[in-house]
N, C-alpha and C positions, 0 to 999 in steps of 0.2 A: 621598453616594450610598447607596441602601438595598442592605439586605443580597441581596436579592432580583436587584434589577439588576444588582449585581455578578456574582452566581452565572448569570444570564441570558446578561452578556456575556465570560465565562470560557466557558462552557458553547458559547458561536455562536462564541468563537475555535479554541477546541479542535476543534471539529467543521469549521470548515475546514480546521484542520490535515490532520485526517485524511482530509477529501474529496480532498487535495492531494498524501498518502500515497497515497489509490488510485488517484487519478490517476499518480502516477508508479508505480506497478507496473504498472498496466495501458499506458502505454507500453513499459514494458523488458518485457515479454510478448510484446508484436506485435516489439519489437526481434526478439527471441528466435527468436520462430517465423520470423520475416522469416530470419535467419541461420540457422536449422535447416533453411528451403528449399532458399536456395543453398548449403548443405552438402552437400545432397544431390544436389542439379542437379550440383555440380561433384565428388560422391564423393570429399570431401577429408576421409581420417580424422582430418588433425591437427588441423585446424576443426572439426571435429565433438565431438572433448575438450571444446576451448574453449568451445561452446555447454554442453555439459553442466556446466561448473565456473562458466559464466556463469550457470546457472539457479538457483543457490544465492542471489545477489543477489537474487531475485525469493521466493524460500522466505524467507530473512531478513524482507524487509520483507511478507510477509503475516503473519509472528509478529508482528510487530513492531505490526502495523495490528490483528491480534485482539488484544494485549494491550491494546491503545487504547482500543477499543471497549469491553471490560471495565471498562475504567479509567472510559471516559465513560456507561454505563448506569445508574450508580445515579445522577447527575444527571441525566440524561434523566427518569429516572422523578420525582426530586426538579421537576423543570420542569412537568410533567405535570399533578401537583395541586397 
């Protein structure tokens, strides 16, 4: 396998990783907001905590998903030319 192609298909793995990354934050988002509604509909402060301590899960993994991306741009641009 040339050095190239490797770097090619490292490059298309990692990048689904992380399309897979934002796909699951952008579910426990709508989770999120979905339980922030009926928090509110139902003015239950102790459920209302728990959304807020839940949103930290979602704060993680978008650090998580920019260091990625950091991680994956200098091979992008290596792919590039």
């Amino acid at each position: 396998m040339k050095t190239q192609d490797h770097i090619n298909k490292n490059f298309d793995s990692e990048l689904d990783r992380l399309y897979d990354e934002i796909n699951q934050m952008g579910e426990l988002a709508i989770s999120q907001l979905n339980s922030a509604i009926d928090v509110l509909n139902r003015r239950d402060s102790n459920a209302a905590a728990r959304v807020v301590v839940n949103d930290e899960a979602i704060d993680a993994l978008e650090n998580e998903i920019s260091m990625d991306v950091l991680k994956l741009a200098p091979n992008a641009a290596l792919r590039i030319s």
